[in-house]
KELOVO-588214 format. One line per field, with one value per residue (C-alpha): residue number from 0; residue in one letter; y, z, x. Coordinates in Angstrom, 1 decimal. Layout:
BEGIN
pos (NUM,...)
code (a,...)
Y (Y,...)
Z (Z,...)
X (X,...)
***
This chain:
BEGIN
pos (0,1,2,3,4,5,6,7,8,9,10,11,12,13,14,15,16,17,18,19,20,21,22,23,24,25,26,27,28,29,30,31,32,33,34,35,36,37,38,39,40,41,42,43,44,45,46,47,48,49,50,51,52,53,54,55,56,57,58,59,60,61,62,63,64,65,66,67,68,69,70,71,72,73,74,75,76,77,78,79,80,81,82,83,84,85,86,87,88,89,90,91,92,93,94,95,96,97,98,99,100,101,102,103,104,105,106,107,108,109,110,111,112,113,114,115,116,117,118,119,120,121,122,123,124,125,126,127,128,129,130,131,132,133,134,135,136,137,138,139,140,141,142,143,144,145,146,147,148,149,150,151,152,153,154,155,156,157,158,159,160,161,162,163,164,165,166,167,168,169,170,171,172,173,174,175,176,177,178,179,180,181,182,183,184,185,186,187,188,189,190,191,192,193,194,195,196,197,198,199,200,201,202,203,204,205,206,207,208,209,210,211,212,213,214,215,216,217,218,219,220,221,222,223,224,225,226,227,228,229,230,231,232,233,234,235,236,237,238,239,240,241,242,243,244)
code (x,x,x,x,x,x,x,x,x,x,x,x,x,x,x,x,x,x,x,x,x,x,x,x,x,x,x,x,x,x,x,x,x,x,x,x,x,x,x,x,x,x,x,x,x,x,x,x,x,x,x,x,x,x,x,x,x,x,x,x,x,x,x,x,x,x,x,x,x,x,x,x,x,x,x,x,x,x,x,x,x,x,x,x,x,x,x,x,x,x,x,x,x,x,x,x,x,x,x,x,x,x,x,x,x,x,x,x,x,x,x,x,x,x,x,x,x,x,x,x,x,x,x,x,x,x,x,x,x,x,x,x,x,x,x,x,x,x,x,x,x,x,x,x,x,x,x,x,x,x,x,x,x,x,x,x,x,x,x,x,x,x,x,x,x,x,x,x,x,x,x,x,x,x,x,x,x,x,x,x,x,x,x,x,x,x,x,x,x,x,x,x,x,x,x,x,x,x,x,x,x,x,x,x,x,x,x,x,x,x,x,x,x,x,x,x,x,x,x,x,x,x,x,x,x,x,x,x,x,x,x,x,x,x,x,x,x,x,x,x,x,x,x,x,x)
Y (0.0,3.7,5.7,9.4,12.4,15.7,18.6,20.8,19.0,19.3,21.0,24.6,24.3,27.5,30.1,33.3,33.8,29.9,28.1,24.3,22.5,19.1,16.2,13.1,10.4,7.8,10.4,8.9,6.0,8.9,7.7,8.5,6.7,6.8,7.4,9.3,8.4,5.7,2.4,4.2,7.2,9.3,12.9,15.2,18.7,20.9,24.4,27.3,29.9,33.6,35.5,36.3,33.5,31.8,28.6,28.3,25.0,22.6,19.0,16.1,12.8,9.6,11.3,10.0,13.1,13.9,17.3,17.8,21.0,22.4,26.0,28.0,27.5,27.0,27.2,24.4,23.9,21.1,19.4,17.5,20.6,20.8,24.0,23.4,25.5,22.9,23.5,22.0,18.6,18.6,15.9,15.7,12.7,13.5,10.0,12.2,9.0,9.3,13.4,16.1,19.4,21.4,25.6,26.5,30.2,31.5,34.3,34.7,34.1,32.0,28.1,25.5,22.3,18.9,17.4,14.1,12.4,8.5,6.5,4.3,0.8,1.3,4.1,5.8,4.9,6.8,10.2,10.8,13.3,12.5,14.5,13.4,15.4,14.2,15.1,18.3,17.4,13.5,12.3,8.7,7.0,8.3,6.2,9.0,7.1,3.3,1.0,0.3,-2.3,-1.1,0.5,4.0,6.2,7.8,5.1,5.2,3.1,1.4,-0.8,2.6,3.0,7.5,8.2,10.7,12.5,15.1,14.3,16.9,18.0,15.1,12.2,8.9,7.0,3.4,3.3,0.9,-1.8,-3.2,-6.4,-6.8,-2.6,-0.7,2.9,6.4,8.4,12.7,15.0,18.0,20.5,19.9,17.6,13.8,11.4,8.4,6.0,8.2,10.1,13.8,14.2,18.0,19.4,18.1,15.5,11.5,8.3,5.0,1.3,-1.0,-4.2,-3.7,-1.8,1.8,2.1,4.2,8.0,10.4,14.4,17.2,19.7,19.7,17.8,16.8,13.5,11.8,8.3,6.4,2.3,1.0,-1.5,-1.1,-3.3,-2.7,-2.3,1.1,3.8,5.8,8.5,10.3,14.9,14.8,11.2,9.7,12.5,10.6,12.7)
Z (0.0,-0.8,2.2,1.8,3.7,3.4,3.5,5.9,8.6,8.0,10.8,9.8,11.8,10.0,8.5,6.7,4.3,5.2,5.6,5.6,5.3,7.0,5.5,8.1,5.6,8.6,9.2,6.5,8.6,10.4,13.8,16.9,17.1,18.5,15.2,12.1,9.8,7.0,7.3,6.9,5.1,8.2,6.3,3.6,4.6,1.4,1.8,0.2,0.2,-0.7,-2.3,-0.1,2.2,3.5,5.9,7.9,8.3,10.3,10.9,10.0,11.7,10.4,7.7,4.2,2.8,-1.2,-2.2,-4.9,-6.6,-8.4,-9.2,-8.5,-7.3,-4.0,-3.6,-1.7,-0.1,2.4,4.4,1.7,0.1,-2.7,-3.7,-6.2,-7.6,-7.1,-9.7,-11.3,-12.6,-10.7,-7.4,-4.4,-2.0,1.3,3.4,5.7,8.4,10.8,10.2,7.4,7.4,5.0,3.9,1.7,-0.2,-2.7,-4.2,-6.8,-7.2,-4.2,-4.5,-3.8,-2.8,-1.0,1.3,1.4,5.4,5.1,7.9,6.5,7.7,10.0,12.5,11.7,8.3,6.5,5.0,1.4,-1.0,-4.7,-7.7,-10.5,-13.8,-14.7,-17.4,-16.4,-17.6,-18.2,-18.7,-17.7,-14.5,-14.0,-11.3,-9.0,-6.1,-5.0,-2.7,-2.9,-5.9,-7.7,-11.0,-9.7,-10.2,-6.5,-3.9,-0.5,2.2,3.0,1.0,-0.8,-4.0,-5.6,-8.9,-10.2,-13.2,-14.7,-16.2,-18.5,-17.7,-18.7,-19.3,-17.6,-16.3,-15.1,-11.5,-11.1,-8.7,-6.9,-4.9,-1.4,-1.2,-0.3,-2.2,-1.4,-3.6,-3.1,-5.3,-5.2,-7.3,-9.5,-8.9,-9.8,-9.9,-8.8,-8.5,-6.7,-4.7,-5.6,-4.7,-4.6,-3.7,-0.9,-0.4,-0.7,-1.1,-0.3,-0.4,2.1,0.2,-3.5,-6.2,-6.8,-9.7,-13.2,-12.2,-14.2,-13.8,-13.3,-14.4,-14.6,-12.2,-10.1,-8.6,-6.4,-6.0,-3.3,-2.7,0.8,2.9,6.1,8.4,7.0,9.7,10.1,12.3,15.1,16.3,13.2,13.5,11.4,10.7,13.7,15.0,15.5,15.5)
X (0.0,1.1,2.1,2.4,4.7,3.1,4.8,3.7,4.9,8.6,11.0,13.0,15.9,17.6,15.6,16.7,19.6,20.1,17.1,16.6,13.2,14.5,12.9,12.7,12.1,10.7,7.8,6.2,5.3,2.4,3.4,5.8,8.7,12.3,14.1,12.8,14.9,14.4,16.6,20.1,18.6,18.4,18.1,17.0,17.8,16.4,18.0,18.1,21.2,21.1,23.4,26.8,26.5,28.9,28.4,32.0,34.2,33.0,32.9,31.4,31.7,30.3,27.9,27.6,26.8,25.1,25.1,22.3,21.9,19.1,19.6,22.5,26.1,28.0,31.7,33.4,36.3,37.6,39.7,41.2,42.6,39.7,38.2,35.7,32.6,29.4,26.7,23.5,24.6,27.6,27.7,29.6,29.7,31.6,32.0,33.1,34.0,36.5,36.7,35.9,36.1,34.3,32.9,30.6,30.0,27.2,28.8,25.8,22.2,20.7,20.8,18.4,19.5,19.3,22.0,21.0,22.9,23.3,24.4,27.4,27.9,30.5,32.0,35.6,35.9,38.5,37.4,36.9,35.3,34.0,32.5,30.4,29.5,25.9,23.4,21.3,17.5,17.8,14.2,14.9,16.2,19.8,21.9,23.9,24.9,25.1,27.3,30.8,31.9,28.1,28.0,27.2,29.6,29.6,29.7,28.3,29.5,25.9,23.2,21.5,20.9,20.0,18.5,17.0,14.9,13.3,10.0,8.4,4.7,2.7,5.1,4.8,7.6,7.8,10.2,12.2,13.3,16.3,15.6,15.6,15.3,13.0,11.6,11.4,10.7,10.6,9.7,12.3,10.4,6.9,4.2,3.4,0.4,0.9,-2.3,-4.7,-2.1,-1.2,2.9,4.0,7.2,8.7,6.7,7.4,5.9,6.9,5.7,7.0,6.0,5.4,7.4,5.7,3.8,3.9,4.3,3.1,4.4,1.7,4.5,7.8,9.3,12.7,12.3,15.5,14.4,16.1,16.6,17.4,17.7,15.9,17.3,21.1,23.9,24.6,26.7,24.2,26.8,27.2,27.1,23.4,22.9,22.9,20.0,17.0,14.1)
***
């Protein structure tokens, strides 16, 4: 059966010239529990930045972290000694493990984006950062992110798996599987169909035993479709992944 997460229930930690619209992908389960997050999928923090902003170094510990941009562009640099503009179509993947320092700048026009925090498999793995150059406006299923030894070309140290897609107003798509994982699917920007249910921006559905069916896009429309496994081992201390609720 097809469960839902509305919108308007999502927490604002930050608001102003940095505001995030935190996405607990568990409270789509409707009910009170100890942890909100979704197997190892513990947040989606959608933020947008305005212009001149600058978010200082800090650390993350234990976060698998995917940067997702939709509009604009954010200036990185880390711990690593990279220093890197990030833009639409452009990823980053910070296993940030044992230590990672990181700062980001908008020196233009504001950006909206998602930081996507997985909780990896183990505790104090080493730290590492990846980038990815992907196609902009790709109309079918486009692999991002997957496990270590997959064919995605960003790993993450846990049993996900992150596409995504850009349906144009009125196209259908069929979503696809992997076995033994579990869906959740949210819609960045737009608006979808799927069966009877009416999925805006940041919203999501899920279902916990059969694949989703067809979606079909109301508009134009940025869907990031995640795989999971629920019950995967996973590290509970990390700086936002390991927050439960």
């Amino acid at each position: 059966m097809l469960q839902k997460l509305e919108a308007g229930n999502h927490a604002e930690p930050f608001r102003g010239p940095f505001t995030i619209t935190r996405v607990q992908p568990g409270n789509i389960f409707g009910e009170k529990s100890m942890d909100s997050a979704f197997g190892p999928l513990a947040i989606i923090d959608h933020a947008v930045m305005k212009k001149n902003l600058t978010i200082k170094m800090h650390e993350h510990v234990n976060d698998e972290i995917l940067s997702y941009i939709s509009s604009g562009v954010t200036h990185h640099k880390d711990s690593a000694g990279f220093e890197a503009p990030i833009a639409r179509g452009k990823l980053m993947m910070m296993n940030a493990g044992e230590s990672f320092w990181h700062e980001e700048k908008v020196k233009e026009d504001e950006v909206e984006m998602l930081q996507i925090f997985i909780r990896p498999n183990e505790t104090d793995l080493p730290a590492k950062i990846q980038f990815h150059n992907k196609p902009t406006d790709n109309r079918d299923w486009y692999l991002m992110v997957g496990p270590e030894g997959s064919e995605a070309p960003l790993y993450v140290r846990q049993n996900v798996y992150i596409l995504d897609t850009h349906p144009k107003a009125g196209e259908e798509l069929e979503v696809p599987t992997y076995v033994g994982l579990t869906p959740f699917l949210y819609v960045m920007n737009g608006e979808i169909k799927i069966q009877n249910l009416t999925v805006g921006k940041q919203e999501a559905v899920t279902d916990l035993v059969a694949p989703l069916p067809p979606v079909v896009a109301n508009e134009d429309t940025t869907i990031v479709l995640f795989f999971v496994e629920m019950n995967a081992q996973m590290s509970m201390v990390g700086t936002i992944s390991g927050l439960k609720n």
